[in-house]
C-alpha positions in Angstrom: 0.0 0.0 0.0 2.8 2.3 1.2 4.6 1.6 -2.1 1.3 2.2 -4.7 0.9 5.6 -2.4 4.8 6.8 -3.0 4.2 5.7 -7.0 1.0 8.3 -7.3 2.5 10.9 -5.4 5.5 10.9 -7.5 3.4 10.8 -10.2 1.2 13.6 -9.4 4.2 15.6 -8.7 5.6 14.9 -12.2 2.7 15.9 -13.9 2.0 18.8 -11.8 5.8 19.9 -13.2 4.3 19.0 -17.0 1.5 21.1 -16.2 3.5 24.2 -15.5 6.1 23.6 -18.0 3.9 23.0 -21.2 0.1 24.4 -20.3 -1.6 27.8 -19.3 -1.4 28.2 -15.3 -5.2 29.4 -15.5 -5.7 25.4 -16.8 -3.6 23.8 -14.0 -6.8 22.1 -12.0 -8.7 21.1 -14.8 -9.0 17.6 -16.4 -5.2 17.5 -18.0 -3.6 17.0 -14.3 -5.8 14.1 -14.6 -4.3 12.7 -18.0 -1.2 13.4 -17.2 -1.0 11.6 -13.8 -2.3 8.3 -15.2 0.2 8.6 -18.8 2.7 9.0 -16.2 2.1 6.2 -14.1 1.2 3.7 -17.2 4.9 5.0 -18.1 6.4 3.8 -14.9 4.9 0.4 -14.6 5.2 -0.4 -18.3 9.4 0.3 -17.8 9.2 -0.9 -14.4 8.3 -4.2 -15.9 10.6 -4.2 -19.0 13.1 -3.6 -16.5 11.6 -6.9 -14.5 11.8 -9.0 -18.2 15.1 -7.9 -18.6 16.8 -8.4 -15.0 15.5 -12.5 -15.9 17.6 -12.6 -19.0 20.3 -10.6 -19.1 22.3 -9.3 -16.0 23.7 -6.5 -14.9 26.9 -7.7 -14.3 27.6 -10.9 -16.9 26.0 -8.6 -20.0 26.2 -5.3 -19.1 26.7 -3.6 -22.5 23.3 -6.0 -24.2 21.3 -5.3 -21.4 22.2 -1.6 -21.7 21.4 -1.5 -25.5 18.1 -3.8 -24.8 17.0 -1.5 -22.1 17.5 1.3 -24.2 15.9 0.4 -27.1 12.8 -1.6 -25.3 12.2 1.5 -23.6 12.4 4.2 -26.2 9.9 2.3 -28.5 7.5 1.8 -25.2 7.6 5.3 -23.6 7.7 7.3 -27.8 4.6 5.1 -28.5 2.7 5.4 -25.1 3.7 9.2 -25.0 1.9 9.2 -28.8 -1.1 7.6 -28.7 -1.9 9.1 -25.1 -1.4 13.0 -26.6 -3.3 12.1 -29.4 -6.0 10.3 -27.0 -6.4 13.6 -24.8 -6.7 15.8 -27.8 -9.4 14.0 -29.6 -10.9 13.6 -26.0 -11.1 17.7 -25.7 -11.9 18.5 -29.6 -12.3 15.7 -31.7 -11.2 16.8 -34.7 -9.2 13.9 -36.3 -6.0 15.1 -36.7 -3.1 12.6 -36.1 -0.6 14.9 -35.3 -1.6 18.3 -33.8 0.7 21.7 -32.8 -0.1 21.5 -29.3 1.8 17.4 -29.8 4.4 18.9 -31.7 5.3 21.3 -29.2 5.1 18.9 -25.5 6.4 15.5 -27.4 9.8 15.9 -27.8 10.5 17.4 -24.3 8.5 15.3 -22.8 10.1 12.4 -24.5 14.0 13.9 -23.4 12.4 14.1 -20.1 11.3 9.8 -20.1 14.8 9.4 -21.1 16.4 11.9 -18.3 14.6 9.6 -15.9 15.7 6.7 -17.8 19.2 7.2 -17.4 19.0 7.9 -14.0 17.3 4.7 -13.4 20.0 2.7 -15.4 22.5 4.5 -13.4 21.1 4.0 -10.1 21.1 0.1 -11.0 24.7 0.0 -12.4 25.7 1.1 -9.2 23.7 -0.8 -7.2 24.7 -4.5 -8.7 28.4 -3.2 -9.1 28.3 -2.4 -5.7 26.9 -5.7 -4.8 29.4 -7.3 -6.9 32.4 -6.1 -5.1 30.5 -7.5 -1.7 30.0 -10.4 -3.4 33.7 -10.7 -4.3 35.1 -10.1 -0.9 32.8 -12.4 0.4 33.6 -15.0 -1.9 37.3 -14.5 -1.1 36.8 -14.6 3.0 34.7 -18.0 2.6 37.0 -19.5 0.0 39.9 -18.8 1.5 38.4 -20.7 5.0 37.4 -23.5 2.6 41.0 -23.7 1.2 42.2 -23.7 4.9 39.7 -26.4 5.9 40.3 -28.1 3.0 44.2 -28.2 3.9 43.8 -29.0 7.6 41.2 -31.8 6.3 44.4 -33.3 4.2 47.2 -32.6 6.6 45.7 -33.2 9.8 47.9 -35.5 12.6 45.0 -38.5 12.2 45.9 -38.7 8.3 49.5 -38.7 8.6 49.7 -40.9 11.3 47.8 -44.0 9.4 49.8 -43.4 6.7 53.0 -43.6 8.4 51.6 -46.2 10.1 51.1 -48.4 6.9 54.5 -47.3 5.9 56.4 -48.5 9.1 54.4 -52.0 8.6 55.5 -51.8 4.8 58.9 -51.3 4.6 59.3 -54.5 7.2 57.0 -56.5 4.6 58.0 -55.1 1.3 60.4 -52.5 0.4 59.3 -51.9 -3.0 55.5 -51.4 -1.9 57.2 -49.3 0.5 59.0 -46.8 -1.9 55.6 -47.2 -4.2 53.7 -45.9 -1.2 55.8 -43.2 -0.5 55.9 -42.0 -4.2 51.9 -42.0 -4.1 51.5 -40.5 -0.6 53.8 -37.6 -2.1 51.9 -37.5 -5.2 48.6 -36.6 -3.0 50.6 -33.9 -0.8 51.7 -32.4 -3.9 48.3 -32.1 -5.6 46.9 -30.1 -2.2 49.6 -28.2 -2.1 49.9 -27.0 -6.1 45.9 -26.2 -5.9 45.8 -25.1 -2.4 44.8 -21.4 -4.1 42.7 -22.6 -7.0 39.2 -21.8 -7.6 38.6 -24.5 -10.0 40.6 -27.7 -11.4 40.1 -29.3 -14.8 38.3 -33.3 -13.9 41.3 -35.5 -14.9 43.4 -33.5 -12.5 40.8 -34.4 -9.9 40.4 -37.7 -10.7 44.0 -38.1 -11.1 44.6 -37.3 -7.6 41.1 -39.5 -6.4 43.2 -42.3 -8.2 46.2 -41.7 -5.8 44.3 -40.7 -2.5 42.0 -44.7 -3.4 45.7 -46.4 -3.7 46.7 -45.4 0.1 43.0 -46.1 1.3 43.4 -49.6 -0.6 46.7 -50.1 1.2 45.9 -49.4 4.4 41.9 -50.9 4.2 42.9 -53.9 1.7 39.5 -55.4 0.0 37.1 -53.8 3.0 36.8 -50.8 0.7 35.6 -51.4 -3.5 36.2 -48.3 -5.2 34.6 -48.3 -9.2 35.4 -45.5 -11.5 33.3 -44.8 -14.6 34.5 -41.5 -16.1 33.5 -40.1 -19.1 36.5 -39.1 -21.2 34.3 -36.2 -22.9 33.6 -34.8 -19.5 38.0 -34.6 -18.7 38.0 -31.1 -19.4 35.2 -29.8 -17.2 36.1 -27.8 -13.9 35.0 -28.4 -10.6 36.2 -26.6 -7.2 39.8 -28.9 -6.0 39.4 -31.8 -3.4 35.7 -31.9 -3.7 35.8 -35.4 -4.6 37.8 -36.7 -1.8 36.3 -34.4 0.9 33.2 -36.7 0.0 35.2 -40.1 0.0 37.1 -38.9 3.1 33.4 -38.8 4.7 32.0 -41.8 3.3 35.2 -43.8 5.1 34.5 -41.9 8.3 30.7 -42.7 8.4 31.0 -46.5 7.1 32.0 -49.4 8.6 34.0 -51.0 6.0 35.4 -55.3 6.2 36.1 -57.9 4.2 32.9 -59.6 4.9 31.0 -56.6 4.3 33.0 -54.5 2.4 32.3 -50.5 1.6 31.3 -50.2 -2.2 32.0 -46.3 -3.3 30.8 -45.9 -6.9 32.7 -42.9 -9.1 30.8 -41.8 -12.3 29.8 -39.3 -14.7 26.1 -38.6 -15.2 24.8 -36.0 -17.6 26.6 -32.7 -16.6 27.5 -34.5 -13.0 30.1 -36.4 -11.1 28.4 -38.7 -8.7 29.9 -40.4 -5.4 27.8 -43.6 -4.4 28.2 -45.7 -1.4 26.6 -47.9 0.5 24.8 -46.7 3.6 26.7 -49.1 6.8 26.4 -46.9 9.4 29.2 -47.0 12.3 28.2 -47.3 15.7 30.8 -45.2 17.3 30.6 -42.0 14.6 30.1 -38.5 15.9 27.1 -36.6 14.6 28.7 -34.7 11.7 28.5 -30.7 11.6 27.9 -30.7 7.5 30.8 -27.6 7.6 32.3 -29.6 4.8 29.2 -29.5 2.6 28.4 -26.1 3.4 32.0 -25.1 2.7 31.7 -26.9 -0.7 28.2 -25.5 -1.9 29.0 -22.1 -0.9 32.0 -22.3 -3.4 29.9 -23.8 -6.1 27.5 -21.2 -5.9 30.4 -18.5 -7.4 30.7 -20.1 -10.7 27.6 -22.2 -11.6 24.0 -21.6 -10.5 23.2 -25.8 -10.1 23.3 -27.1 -6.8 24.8 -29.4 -5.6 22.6 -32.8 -5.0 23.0 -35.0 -2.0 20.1 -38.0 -1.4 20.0 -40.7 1.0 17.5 -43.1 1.1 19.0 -45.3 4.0 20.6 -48.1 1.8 22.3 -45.5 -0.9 24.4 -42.2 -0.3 24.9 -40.5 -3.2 25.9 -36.6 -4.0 25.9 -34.8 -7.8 28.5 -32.4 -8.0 27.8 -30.0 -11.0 31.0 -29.8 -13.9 31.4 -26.6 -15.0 31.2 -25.9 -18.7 34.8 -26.8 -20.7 
């Protein structure tokens, strides 16, 4: 209501300005205030909702110079007609007399028409600013939270629990095999490398990912033997996609964490491309002594998606099936 009552006084006040710019001051009450109030307002809402059409398609800040030159022209050709056919509605109104294009016209359309478009550009303006000014929140934002995501991320890799099994399954290797050993060691470094060389990156091409999913699986299989099943199906059309680094493994990291995994019953984690996707599966075999998990590591992980893709990232679990989608972005 507030909003309708700010739009008609503005209005009125607009054409009240009209009134004394183009018409007698010995006319300013009569029926033309009237007119001029309601061509006014029909101009407002008509560019108000151009403007609405035009914020769905192109944006401010991905196409600024098409939504610029769309604006423009959609709004020209609405406010030159509308201003037209209303001037030559409210002369035929007060004399009738058939004529298309009459002096009193000639004299109030072009000004009046300079005037749509002063108001125009302010608008356009006023909008620039506002989204630019968004953007740069946006951006700062998007640097704080990825920047505690790259942290996480690291602590996630290089924490004193990790390290320890690992060096763990060395100790026991280099007793039992000293080439499985020195194998172990070259993958181990392999995985520390690839956090450390994409520690800063935004996004990674998939076969980097995957590449370093395939070296993270061989210390899990070394240190978990056949408990865990891993099955990669990757889509060699899909290699050069990009999706945010360490993604992948956060997920795997959590499936081994929430899943009991043994020979008898071992952990199947499925690996695949699906449409614009890459899917994580496991089976649902839920440990007894798991702490209730805080999600952080999902959050941190949608919240960085959401900065250069608008798909969501898809997590269902029907109680026998995990599975999450994480969106590729376009190669």
């Amino acid at each position: 209501m507030s909003r309708l009552l700010k739009k008609t006084g503005l209005s009125i006040l607009a054409a009240a300005l009209i009134k004394l710019l183009f018409f007698r001051f010995d006319e300013f009450l009569n029926v033309d205030l009237i007119f001029i109030t309601v061509i006014l307002a029909i101009l407002w809402e008509g560019n108000l909702w151009i403007d609405t059409q035009l914020n769905r398609r192109y944006s401010w800040l991905t196409n600024p110079k098409k939504r610029i030159l769309y604006q423009i022209i959609a709004c020209t050709i609405y406010t030159a007609n509308t201003l037209f056919f209303a001037m030559y509605l409210i002369h035929q109104v007060k004399f009738g007399d058939g004529e298309l294009i009459n002096p009193k016209m000639r004299e109030i359309f072009i000004p009046s028409l300079f005037l749509a478009f002063a108001v125009l550009a302010a608008t356009i303006g006023i909008q620039f600013f506002r989204y630019w000014k968004q953007s740069l929140i946006d951006v700062e934002k998007y640097k704080t939270e990825s920047a505690v995501a790259q942290l996480q991320n690291l602590k996630n890799q290089l924490n004193p629990h990790f390290l320890f099994n690992n060096l763990s399954v060395l100790s026991s290797l280099v007793y039992k095999s000293q080439d499985k050993a020195v194998e172990f060691i070259t993958e181990l470094s392999k995985v520390y490398r690839y956090i450390l060389d994409n520690k800063n990156s935004e996004v990674v091409p998939l076969r980097d990912e995957i590449s370093f999913i395939n070296h993270y699986i061989y210390l899990l299989k070394i240190r978990f033997d056949d408990s865990l099943i891993f099955t990669l199906k990757i889509d060699e059309n899909k290699n050069d996609f990009y999706l945010p680094p360490m993604c992948l493994q956060m997920f795997v990291e959590n499936t081994i964490q929430h899943n009991e995994a043994s020979i008898v019953n071992p952990l199947r984690v499925s690996i695949y491309t699906y449409a614009d996707t890459l899917v994580i599966e496991n089976t649902v075999l839920p440990r007894s002594d798991v702490m209730e998990s805080s999600k952080t590591g999902i959050q941190n992980i949608e919240s960085r998606y959401s900065y250069f893709t608008d798909k969501k990232v898809e997590i269902i679990n029907n109680g026998k099936n995990f599975k999450v989608a994480l969106p590729l972005g376009i190669n």
